[in-house]
N, C-alpha and C positions, 0 to 999 in steps of 0.2 A: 594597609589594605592592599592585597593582592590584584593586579591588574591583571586582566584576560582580553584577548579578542578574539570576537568570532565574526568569522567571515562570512555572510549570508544570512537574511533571515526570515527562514521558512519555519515549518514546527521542528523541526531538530532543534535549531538554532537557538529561536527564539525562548520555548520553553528552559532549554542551560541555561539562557542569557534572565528571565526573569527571577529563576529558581536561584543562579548563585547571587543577583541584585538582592533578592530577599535575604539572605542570608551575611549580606554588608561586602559582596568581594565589588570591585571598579570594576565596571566590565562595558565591552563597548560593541557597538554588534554594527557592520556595515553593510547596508543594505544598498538597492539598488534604485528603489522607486520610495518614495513616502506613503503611508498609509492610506490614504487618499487614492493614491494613482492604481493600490492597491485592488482596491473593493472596486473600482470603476474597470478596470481593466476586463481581458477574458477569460475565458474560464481553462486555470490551467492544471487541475486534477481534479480525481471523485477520490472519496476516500470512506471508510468505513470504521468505526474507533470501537475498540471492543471493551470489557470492564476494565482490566488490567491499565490501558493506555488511560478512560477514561478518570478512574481513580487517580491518578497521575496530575492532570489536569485539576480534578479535584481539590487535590491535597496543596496546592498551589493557592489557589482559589481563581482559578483562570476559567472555568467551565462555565462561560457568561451566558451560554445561549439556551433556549428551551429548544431541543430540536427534538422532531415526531420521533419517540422513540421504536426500536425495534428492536422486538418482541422474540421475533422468531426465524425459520431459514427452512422456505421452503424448495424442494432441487427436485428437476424432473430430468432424463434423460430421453433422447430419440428414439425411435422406433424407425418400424419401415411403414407405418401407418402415420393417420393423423394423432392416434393418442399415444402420450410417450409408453416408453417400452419402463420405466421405474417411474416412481413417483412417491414422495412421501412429504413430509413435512414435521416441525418440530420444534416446542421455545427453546429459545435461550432461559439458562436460570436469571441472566441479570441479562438486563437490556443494552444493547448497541446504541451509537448514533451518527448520524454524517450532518458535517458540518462543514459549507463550503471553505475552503481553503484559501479564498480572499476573504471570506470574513473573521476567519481566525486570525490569518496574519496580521488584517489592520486592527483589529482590536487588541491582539500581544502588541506589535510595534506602540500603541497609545499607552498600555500600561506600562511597558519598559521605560518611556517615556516618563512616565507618572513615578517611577517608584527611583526616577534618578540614575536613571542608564543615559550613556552618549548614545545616542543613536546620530550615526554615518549617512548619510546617502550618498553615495559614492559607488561606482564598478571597479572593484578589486582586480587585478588582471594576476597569474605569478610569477610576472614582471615586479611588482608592487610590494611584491610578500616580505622579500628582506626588508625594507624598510617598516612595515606594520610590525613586522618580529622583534625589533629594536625597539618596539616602545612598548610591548607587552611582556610579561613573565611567562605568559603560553596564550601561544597563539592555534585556534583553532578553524578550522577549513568546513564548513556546512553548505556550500553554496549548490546542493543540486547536484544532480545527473548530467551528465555531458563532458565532452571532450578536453574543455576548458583547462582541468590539471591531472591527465592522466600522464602526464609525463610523471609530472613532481610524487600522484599515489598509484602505481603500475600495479595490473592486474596479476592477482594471487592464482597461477596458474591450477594448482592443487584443490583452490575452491570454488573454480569456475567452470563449469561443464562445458557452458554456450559461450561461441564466437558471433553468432549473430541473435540477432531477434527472434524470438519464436513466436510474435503473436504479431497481428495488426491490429490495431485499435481503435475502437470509435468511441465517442460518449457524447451525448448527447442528452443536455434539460428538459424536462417536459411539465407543463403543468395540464391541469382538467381532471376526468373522474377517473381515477383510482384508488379507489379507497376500497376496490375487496382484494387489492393487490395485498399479500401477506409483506413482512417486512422486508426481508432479502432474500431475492427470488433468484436463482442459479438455475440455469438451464444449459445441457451438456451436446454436442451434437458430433457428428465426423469431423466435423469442417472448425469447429470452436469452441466458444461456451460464448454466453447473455449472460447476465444479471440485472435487474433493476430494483431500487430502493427507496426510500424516501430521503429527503434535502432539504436541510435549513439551507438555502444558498441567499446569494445577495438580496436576489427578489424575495425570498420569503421562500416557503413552506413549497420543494417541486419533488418532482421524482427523478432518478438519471439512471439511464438507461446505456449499457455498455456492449460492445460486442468485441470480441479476443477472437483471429481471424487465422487459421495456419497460413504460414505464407506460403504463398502462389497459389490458394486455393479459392473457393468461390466466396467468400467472405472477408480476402481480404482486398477489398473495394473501395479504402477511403480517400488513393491519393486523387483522384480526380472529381471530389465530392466540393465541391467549392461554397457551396453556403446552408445553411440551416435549414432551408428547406429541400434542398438536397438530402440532406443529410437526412431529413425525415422518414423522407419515403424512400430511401435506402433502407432505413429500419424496417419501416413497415415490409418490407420486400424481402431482407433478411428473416423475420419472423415468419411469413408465410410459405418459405422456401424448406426453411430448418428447426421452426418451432413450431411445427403447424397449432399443436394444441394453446398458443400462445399470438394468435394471427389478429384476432380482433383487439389486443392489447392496447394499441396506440389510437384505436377508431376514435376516441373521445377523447384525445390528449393533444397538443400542439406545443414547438417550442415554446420555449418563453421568452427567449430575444436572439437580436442575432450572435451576440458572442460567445451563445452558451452551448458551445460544441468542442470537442478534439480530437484530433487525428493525432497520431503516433503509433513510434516504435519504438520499444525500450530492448536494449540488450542486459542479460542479467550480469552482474562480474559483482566479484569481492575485490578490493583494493589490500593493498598492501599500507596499512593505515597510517606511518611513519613518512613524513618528507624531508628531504634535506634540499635546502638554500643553497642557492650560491657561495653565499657567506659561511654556508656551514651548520647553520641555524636548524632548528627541527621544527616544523610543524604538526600537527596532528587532525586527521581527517576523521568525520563525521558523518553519521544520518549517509545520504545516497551518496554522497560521495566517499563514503568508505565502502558502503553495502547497497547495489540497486539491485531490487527484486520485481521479477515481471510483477504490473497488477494482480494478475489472474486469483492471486492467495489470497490480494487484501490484505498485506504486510506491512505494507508500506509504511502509512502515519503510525501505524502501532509499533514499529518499528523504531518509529524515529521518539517516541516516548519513551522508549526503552534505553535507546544512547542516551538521551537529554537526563535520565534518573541514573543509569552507570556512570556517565563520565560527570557528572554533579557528586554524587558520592565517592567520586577517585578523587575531585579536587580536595572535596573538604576533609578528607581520610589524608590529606598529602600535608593537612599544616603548612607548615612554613617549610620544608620542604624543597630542593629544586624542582619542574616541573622537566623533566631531563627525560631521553630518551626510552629511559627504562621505566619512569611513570606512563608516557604514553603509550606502549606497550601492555603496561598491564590494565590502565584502562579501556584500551580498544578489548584485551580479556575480557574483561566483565561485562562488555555489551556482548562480546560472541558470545559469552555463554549462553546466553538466547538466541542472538541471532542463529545460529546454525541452525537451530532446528526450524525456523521459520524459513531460512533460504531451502534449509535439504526438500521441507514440507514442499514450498511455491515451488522449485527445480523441479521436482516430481510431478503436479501437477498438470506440467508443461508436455511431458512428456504419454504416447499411450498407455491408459491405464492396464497395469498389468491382471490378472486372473481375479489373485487374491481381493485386488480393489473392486473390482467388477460385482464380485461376488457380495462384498462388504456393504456396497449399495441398494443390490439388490435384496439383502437381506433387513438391511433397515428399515424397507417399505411395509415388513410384519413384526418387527422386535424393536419398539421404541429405543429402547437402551440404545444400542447401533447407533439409529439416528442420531439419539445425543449426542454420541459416544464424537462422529463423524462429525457433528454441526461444531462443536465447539473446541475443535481443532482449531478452526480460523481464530477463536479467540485465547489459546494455550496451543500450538502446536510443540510445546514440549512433550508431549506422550505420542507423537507422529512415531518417532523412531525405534520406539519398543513393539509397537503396534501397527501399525499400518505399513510403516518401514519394513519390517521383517518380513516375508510374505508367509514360516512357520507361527510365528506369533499370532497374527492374523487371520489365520485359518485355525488355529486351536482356539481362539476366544472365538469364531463365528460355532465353532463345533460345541463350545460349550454354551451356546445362548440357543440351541436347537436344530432339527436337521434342516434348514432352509441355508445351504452356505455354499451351494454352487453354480447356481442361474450364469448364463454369462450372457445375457440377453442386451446389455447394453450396448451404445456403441460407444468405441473405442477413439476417443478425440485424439489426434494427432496421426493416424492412421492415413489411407489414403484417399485425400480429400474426393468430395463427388464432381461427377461432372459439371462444368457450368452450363 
């Protein structure tokens, strides 16, 4: 029986680590907290899971939770008025879901558990690493975003655009009445984007509410936001400033406790996925810390479904096998071949929407197609780069869905932000 360990265990991690247990390999996953301290803890992402990632979890039999499903994805953009200047709406063929991220974790950590994993609690430092390398056949790195091993996986300079942040972040749980809220609501502005959605989270059944901020511009406001109810009427205040047709949104809504809020800033980078030890040793990086992607795409967990089913299928494609330099290579291959087109997709995102794009939305608001074409990007952004990527492509399929293919009446997020 092949030994593995994985360092960290978030949904990267965790999902390899149950998926190769099912499948009889020793596998050991060390985590930092117990499952317990997990779900009690605060709230530390929103996530949104599309079919793809979903079926994953399926096929597992890990998809324990009923969460509100969503249905559909409706986007409006800014105007110089109160009503947005776009606006449309449209289902998904197969339904989305969010599911808080401490309740996944503690419930993967109990079943790894169950099905006869070591689970670790312990903080891995990579001080630590030679030694965990020595008792594993491959050792794998899942532990998050953050500073912690960018030495040991250095940034891929060739698929890294941004050196810093490009967004400010708030999010924030809410519960009360919205129920004519559509499923995932995206709203576009100079200064940002919102979205809010529906939440199986620890409390049960809420909705989370986001806002992606240019920095140094009027919405990005959350370092000096100190508690939840801060943070409230921040929102509410952001809405009426930049959403206006979106102002009364929060009037019947209230947190839900105090910990269910976050501030951040994530920089995007691709890692160079291969580490080498002091010893000599190779590790191999995973999930965010081979690939972080701003939120703003909603890449993220579906992301990290997508390593946890590549590099599951590279071990078990490896036999017996050494687990050597050149398999981790080509395993980190067969996750880029997705990932790229979801980082090129989120990268893009970040930056001013160009003509082509403009156009593409404003067209969607009379040619359903479009809007599908456009909502269900988030959940395949494999066809981004033929299509949306190109800005000929883009403009020959708007031309052939009718003459509505040149409005540029939107605004243009990342541009220069408004006055405060």
């Amino acid at each position: 029986m092949r030994r593995i360990g994985i360092v960290g265990a978030g949904q990267a991690g965790l999902v390899l680590a149950i998926g190769l247990r099912q499948k009889g390999y020793d596998v050991t996953v060390f985590a930092e907290r117990p499952a317990e301290a997990v779900r009690e803890g605060r709230l530390v992402s929103n996530q949104c899971l599309f079919h793809p990632a979903l079926e994953r979890e399926r096929a597992l039999g890990i998809n324990f939770w009923e969460a509100p499903p969503i249905r559909e994805v409706a986007f409006a953009a800014a105007g110089e008025g109160a009503e947005p200047a776009l606006s449309w709406r449209v289902g998904l063929d197969r339904s989305a879901q969010s599911v808080d991220q401490r309740v996944k974790v503690a419930g993967w950590m109990t079943e790894f558990a169950r099905l006869g994993g070591d689970l670790r609690l312990r903080r891995v430092t990579p001080a630590d690493l030679d030694a965990c390398a020595r008792e594993f056949e491959l050792l794998i790195v899942a532990a998050g975003r953050g500073p912690q091993f960018d030495a040991l996986f250095p940034r891929d300079d060739e698929r890294s655009p941004y050196r810093e942040p490009q967004r400010a972040i708030g999010i924030l749980y809410v519960g009360g009445t919205l129920d004519a809220v559509p499923g995932l609501t995206f709203g576009m502005a100079p200064v940002g984007e919102f979205f809010l959605l529906p939440v199986l989270s620890v409390h049960g059944p809420v909705h989370g509410i986001g806002f992606f901020g240019l920095p140094g511009g009027p919405m990005d406001v959350w370092d000096d936001v100190a508690d939840v109810d801060q943070h409230y009427e921040t929102a509410r205040r952001l809405l009426r400033a930049h959403y206006p047709w979106q102002t009364t949104l929060l009037d019947d809504a209230r947190p839900v406790a105090p910990t269910e809020l976050l501030h951040g800033r994530i920089t995007p980078v691709v890692r160079h996925p291969v580490g080498t030890l002091p010893s000599g040793a190779k590790v191999l990086a995973m999930g965010d810390t081979a690939v972080t992607n701003d939120p703003v795409g909603g890449q993220g967990a579906n992301l990290a479904a997508r390593a946890a089913r590549a590099y599951q299928e590279a071990i078990v494609e490896r036999g017996d096998r050494p687990f050597d330099e050149e398999f981790m290579h080509d395993a980190f291959a067969r996750y880029w071949h997705h990932a790229r087109h979801a980082t090129r997709f989120t990268n893009d995102l970040l930056a001013p929407p160009p003509p082509h794009v403009l156009a593409t939305l404003d067209t969607a608001q009379c040619v359903p197609e479009v809007a599908h074409r456009f909502a269900h990007l988030f959940e395949n952004p494999a066809d981004y780069e033929g299509w949306l990527g190109d800005p000929e492509a883009a403009m020959a399929y708007l031309q052939s869905k009718g003459p509505r293919s040149g409005a540029q009446s939107a605004p243009r997020a990342g541009t220069e932000p408004a006055t405060k």
